[in-house]
Steps between C-alpha positions, in 0.01 A plus 500: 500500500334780754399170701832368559640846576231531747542189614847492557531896638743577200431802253661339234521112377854498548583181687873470610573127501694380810865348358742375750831631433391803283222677711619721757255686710590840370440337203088374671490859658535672148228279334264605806589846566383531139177321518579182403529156727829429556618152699812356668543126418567300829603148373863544667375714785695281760792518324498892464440526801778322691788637189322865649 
């Protein structure tokens, strides 16, 4: 476990799993402001982007 934390540059395993529709990024800043990896899903990037 200490090699994937080193590894990944997390302090603990907590790996936020990237779902489109649900995850926000306050949501991805929360899970890595507390030491774990958070990630934004991009498979409708496009599309959020032109609706923003």
């Amino acid at each position: 476990m200490n090699q994937i934390k080193s590894l990944l540059g997390i302090r603990y395993p907590v790996i936020g799993g990237p779902m489109l529709g649900v995850t926000t990024p306050e949501m991805v800043a929360a899970v890595s402001n507390s030491g774990g990896l958070g990630s934004l899903p991009i498979g409708a990037w496009r599309q959020m982007w032109r609706e923003n």
